[in-house]
Structures are given as structure tokens and as C-alpha cells.
PDBQT receptor file of N, H, CA, C and O in Angstrom, charges set to zero:
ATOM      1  N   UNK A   1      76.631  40.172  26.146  1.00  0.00    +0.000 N 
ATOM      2  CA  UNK A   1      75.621  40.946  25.468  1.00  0.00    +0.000 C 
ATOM      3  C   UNK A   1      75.717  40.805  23.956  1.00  0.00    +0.000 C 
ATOM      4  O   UNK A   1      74.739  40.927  23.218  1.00  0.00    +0.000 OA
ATOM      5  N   UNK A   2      76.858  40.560  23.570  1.00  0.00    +0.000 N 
ATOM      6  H   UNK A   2      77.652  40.461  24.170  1.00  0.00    +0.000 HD
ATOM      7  CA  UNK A   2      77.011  40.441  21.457  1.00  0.00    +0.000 C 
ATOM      8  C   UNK A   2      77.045  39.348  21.880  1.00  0.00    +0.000 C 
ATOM      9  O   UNK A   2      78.249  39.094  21.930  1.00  0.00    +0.000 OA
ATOM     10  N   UNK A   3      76.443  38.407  22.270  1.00  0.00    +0.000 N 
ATOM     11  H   UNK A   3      75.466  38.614  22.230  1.00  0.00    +0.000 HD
ATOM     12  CA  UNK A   3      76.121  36.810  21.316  1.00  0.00    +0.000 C 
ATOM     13  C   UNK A   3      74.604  36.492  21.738  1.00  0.00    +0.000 C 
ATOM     14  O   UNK A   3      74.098  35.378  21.609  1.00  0.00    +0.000 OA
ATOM     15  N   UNK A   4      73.886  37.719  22.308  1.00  0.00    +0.000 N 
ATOM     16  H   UNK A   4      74.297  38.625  22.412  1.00  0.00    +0.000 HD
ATOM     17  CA  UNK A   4      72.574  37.437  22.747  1.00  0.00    +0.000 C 
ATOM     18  C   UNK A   4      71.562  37.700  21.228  1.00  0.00    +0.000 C 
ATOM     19  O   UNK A   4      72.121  38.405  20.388  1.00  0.00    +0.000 OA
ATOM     20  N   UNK A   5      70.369  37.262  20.917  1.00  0.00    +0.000 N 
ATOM     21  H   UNK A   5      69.915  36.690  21.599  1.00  0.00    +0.000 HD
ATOM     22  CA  UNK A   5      69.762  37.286  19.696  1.00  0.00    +0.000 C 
ATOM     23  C   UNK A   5      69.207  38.865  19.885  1.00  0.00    +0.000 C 
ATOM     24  O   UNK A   5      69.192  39.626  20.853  1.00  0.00    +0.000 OA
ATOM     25  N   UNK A   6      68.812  38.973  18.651  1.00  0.00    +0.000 N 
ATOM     26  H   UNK A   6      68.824  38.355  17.865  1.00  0.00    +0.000 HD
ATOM     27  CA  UNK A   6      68.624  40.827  18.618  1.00  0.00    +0.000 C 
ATOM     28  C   UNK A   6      66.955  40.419  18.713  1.00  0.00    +0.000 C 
ATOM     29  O   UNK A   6      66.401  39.378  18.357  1.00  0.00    +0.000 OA
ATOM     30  N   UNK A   7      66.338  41.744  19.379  1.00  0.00    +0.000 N 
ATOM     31  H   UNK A   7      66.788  42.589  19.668  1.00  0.00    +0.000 HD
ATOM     32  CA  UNK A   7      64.972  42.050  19.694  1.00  0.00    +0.000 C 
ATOM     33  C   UNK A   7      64.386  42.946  18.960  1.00  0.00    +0.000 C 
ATOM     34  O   UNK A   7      64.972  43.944  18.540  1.00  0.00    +0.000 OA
ATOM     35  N   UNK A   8      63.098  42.659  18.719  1.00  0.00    +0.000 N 
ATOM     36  H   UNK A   8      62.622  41.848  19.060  1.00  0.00    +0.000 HD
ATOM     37  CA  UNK A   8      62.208  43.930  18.025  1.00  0.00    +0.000 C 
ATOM     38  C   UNK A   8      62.606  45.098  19.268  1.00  0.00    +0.000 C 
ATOM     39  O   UNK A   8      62.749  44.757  20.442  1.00  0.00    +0.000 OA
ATOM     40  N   UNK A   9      62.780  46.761  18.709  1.00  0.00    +0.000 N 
ATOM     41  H   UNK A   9      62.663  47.038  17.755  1.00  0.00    +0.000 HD
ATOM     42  CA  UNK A   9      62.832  47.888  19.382  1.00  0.00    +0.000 C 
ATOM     43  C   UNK A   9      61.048  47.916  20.061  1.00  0.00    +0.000 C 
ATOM     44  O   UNK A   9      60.142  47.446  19.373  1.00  0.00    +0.000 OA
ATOM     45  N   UNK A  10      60.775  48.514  21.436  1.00  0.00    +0.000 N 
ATOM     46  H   UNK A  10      61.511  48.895  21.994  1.00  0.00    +0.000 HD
ATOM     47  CA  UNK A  10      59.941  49.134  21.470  1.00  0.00    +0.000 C 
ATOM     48  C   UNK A  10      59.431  50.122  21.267  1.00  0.00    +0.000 C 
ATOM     49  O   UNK A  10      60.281  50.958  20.960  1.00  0.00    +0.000 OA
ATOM     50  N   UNK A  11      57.783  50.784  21.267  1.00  0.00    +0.000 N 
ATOM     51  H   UNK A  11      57.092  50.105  21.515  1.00  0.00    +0.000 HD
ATOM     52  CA  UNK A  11      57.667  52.080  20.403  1.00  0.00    +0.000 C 
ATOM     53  C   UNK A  11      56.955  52.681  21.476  1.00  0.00    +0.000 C 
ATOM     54  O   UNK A  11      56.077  52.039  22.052  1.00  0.00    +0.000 OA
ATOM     55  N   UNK A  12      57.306  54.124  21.886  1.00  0.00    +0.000 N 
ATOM     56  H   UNK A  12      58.020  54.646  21.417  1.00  0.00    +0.000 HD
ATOM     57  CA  UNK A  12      56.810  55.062  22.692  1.00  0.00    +0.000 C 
ATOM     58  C   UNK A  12      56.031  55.538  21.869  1.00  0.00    +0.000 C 
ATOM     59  O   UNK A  12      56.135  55.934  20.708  1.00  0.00    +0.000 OA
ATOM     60  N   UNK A  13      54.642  55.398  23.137  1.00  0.00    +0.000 N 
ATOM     61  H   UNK A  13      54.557  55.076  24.080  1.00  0.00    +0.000 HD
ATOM     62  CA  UNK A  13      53.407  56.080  22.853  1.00  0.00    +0.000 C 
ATOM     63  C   UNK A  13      52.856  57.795  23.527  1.00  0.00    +0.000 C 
ATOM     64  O   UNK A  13      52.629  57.789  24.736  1.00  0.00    +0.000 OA
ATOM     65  N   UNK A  14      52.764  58.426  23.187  1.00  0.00    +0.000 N 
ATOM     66  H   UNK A  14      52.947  58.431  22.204  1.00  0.00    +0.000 HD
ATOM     67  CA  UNK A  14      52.290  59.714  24.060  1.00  0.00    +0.000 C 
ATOM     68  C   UNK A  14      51.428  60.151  23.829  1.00  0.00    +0.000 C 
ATOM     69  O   UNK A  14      51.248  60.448  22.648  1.00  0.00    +0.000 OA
ATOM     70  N   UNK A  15      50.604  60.384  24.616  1.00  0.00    +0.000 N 
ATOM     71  H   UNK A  15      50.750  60.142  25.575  1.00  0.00    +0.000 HD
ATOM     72  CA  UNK A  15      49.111  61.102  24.749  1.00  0.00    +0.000 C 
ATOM     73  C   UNK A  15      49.076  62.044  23.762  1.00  0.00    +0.000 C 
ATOM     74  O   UNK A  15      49.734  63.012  24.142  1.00  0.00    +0.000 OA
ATOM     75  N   UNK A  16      48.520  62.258  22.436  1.00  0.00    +0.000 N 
ATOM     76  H   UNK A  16      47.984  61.472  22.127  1.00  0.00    +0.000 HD
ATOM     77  CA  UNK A  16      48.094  63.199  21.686  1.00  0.00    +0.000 C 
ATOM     78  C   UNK A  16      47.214  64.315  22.130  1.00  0.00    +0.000 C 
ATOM     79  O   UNK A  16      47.412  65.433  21.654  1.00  0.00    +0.000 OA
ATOM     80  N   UNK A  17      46.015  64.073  23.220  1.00  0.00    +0.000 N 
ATOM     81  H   UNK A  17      45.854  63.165  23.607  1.00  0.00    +0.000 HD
ATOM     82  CA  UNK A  17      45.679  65.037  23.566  1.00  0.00    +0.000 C 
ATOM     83  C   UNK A  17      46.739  66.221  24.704  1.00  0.00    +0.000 C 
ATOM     84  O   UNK A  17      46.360  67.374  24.911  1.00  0.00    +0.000 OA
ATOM     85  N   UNK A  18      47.563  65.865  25.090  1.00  0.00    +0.000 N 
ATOM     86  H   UNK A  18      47.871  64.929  24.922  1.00  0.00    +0.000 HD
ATOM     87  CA  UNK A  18      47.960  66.918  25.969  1.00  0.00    +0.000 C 
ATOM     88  C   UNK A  18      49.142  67.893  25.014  1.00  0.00    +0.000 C 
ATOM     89  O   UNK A  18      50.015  67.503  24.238  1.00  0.00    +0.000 OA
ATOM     90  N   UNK A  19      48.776  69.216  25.411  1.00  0.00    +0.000 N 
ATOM     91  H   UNK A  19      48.067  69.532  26.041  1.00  0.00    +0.000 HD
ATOM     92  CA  UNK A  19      49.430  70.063  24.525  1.00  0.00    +0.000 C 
ATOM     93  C   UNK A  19      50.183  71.042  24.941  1.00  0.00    +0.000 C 
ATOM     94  O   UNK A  19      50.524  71.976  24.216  1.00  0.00    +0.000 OA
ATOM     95  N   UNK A  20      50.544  70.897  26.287  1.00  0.00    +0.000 N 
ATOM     96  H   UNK A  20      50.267  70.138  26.876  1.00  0.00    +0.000 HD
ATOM     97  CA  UNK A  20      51.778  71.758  27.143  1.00  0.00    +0.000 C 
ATOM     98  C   UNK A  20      52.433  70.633  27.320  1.00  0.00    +0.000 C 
ATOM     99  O   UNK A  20      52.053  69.482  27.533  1.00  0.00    +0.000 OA
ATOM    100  N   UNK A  21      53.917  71.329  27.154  1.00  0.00    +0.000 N 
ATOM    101  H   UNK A  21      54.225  72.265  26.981  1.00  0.00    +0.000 HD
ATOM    102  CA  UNK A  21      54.782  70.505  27.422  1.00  0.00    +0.000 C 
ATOM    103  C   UNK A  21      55.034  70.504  28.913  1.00  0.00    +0.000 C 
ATOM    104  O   UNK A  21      55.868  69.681  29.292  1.00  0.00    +0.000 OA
ATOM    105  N   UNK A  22      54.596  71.102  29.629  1.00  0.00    +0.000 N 
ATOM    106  H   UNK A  22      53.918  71.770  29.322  1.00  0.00    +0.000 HD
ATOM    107  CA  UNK A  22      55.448  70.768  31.074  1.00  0.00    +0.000 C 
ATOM    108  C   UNK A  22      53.322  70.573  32.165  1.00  0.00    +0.000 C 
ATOM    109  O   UNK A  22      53.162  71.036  33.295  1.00  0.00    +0.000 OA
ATOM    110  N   UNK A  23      52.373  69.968  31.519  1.00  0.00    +0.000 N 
ATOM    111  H   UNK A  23      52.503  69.592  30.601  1.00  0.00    +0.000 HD
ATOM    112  CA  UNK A  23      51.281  69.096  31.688  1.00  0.00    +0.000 C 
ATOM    113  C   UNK A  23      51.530  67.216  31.186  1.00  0.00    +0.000 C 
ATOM    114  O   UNK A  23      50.730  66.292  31.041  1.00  0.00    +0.000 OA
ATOM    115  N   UNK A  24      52.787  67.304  31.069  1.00  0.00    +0.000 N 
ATOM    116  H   UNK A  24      53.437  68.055  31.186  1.00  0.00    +0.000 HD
ATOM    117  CA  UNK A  24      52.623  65.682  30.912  1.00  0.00    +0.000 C 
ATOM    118  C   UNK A  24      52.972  65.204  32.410  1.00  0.00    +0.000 C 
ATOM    119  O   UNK A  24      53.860  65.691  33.109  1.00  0.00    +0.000 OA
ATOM    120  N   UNK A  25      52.117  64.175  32.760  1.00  0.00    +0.000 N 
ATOM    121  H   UNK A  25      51.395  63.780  32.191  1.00  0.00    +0.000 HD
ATOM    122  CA  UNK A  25      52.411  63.264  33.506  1.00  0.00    +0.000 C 
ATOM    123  C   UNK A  25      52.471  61.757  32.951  1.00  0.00    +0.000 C 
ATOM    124  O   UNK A  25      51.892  61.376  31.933  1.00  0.00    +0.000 OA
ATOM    125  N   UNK A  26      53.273  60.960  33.797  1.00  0.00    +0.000 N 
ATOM    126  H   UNK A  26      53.743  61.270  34.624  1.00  0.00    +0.000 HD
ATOM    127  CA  UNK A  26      53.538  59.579  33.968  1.00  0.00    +0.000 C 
ATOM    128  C   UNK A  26      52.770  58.852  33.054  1.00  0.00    +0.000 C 
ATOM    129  O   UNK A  26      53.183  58.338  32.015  1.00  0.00    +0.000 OA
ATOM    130  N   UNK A  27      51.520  58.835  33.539  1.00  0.00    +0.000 N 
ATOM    131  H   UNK A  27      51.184  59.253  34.383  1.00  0.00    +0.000 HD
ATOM    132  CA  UNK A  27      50.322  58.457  32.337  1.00  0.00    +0.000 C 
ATOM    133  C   UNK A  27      49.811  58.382  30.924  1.00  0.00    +0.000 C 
ATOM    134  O   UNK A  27      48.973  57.760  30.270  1.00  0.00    +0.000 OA
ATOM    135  N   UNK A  28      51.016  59.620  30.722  1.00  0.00    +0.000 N 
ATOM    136  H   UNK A  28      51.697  60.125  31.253  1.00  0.00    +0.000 HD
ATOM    137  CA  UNK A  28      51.029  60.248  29.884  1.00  0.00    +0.000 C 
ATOM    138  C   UNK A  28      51.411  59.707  28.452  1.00  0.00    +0.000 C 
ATOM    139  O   UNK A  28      50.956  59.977  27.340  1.00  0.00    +0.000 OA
ATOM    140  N   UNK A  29      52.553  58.723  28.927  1.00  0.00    +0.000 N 
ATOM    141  H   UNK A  29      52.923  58.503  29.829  1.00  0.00    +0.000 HD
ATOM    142  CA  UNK A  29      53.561  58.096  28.608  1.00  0.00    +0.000 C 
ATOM    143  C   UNK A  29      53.257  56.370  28.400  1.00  0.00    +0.000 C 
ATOM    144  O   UNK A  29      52.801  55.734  29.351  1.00  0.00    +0.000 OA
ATOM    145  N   UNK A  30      53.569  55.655  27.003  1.00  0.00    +0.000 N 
ATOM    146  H   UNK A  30      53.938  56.171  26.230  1.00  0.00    +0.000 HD
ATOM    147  CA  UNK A  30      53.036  54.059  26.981  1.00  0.00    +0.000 C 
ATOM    148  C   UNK A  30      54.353  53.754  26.151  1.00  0.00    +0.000 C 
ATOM    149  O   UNK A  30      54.882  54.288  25.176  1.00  0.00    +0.000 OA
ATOM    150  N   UNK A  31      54.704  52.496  27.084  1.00  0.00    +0.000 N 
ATOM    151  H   UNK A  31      54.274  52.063  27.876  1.00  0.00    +0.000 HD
ATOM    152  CA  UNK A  31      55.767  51.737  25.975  1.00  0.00    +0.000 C 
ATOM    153  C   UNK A  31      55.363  50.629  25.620  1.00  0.00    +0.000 C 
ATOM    154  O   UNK A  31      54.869  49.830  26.414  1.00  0.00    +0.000 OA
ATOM    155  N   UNK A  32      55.538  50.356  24.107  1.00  0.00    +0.000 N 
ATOM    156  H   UNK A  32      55.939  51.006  23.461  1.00  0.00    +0.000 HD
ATOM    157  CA  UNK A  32      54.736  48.921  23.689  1.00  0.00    +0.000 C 
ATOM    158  C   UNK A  32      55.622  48.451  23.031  1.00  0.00    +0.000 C 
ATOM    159  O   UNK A  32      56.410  49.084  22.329  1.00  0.00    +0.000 OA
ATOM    160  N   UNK A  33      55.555  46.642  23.286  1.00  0.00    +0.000 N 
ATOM    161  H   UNK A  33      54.914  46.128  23.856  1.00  0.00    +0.000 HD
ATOM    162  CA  UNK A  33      56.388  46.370  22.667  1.00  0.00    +0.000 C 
ATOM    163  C   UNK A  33      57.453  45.727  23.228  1.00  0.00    +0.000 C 
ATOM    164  O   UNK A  33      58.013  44.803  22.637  1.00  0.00    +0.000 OA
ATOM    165  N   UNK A  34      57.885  46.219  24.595  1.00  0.00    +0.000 N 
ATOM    166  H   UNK A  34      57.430  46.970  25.074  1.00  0.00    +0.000 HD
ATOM    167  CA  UNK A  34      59.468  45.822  25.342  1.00  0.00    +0.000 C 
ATOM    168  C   UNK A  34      59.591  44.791  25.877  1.00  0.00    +0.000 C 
ATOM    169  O   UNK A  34      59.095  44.516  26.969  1.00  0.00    +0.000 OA
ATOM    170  N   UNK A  35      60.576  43.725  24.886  1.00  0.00    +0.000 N 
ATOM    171  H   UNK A  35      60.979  43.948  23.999  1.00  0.00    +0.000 HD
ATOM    172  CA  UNK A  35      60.501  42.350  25.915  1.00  0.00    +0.000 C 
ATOM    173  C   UNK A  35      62.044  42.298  25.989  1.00  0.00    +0.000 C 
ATOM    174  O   UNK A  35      62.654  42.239  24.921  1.00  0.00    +0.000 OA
ATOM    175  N   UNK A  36      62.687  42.314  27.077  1.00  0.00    +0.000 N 
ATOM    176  H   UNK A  36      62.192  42.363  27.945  1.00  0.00    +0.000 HD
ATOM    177  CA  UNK A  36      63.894  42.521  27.439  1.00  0.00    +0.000 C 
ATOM    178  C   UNK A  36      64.633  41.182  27.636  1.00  0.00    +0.000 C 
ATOM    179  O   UNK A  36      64.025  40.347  28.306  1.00  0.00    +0.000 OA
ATOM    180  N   UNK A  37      65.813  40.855  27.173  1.00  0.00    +0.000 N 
ATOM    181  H   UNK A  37      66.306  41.534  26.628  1.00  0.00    +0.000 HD
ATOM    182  CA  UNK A  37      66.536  40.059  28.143  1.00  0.00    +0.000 C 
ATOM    183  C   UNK A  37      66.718  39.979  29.179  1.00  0.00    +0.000 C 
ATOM    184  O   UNK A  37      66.904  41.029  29.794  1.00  0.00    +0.000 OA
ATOM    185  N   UNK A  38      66.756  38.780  29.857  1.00  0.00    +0.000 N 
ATOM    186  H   UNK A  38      66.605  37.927  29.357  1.00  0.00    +0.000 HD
ATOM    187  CA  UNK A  38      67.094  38.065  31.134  1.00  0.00    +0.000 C 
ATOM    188  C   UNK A  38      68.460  38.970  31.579  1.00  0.00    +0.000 C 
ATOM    189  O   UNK A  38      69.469  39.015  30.876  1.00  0.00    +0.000 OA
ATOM    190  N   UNK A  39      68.285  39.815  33.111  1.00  0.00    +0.000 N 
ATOM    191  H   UNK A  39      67.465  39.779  33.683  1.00  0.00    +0.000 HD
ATOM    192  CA  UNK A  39      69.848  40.036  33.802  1.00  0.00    +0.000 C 
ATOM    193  C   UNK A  39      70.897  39.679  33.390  1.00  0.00    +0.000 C 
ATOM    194  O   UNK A  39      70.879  38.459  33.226  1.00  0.00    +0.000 OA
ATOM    195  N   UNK A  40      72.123  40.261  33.047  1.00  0.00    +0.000 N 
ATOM    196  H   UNK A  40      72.138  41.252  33.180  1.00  0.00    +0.000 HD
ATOM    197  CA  UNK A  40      73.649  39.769  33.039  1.00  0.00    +0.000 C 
ATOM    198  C   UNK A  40      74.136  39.708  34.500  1.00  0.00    +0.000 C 
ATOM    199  O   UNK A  40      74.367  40.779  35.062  1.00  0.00    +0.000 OA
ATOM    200  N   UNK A  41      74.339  38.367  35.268  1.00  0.00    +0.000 N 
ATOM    201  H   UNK A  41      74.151  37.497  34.811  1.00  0.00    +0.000 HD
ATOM    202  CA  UNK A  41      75.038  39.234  36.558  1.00  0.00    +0.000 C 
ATOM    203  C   UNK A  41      76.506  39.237  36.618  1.00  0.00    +0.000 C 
ATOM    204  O   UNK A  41      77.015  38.203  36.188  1.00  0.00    +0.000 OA
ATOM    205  N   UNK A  42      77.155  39.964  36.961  1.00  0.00    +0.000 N 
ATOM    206  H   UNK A  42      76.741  40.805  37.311  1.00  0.00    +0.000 HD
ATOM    207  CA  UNK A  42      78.548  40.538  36.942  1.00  0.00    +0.000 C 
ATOM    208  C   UNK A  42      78.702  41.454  38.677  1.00  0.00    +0.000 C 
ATOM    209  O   UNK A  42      78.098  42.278  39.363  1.00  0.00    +0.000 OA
ATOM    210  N   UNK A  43      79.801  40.697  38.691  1.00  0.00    +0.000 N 
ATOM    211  H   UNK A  43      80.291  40.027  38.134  1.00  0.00    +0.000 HD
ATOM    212  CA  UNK A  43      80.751  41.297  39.923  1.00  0.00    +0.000 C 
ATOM    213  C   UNK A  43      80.575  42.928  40.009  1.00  0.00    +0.000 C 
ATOM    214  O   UNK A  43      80.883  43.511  38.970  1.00  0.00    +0.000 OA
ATOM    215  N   UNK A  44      80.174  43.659  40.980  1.00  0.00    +0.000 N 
ATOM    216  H   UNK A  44      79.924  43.185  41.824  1.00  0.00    +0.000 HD
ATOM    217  CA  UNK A  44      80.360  45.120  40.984  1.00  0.00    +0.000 C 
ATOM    218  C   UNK A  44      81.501  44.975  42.435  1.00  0.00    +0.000 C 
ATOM    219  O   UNK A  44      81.619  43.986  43.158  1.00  0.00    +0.000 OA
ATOM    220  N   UNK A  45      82.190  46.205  42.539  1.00  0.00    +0.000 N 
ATOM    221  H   UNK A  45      82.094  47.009  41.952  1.00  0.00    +0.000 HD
ATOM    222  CA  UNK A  45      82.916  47.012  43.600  1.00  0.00    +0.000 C 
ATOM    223  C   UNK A  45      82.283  48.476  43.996  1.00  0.00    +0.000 C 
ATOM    224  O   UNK A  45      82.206  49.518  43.345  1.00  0.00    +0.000 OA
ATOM    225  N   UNK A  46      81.802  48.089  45.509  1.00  0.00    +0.000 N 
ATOM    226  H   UNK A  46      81.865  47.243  46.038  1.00  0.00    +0.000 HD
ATOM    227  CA  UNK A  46      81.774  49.021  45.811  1.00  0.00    +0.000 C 
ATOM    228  C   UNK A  46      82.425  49.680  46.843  1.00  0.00    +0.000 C 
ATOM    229  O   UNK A  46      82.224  50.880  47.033  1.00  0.00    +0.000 OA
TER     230      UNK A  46
């Protein structure tokens, strides 16, 4: 993971019109922006 090149952050978007906090849904919610690196795969134990 430290020798991978660094990425622009993405920026959370949220619905300006909704104005209760416990009326947000899923929809509600936009991430722009996120381009992620490719999987690390590594050994797990389970």
C-alpha cells in the first residue's frame, strides 16, 4: 500500500433539500470522484 501512487480524495455529496436528520435515505447520499486501487490479495486465517 506505501509504494502505490496517491489518488485525488473523493467528495461526498448530500441532498440539500432534506432537513431531518433521521429522513435521509440511501439516495440521499453521492460520492464523486472515487477511483480506487486495484485489490491487495493477502493470505487471511480463518
Amino acid at each position: 500500500q506505501l509504494s502505490r501512487d496517491f489518488r485525488s480524495l473523493p467528495t461526498m455529496k448530500i441532498n440539500p433539500e432534506v432537513k431531518d436528520l433521521f429522513a435521509f435515505k440511501f439516495e440521499d447520499f453521492e460520492l464523486e470522484g472515487y477511483d480506487p486501487h486495484p485489490h491487495i490479495k493477502a493470505a487471511v486465517s480463518v
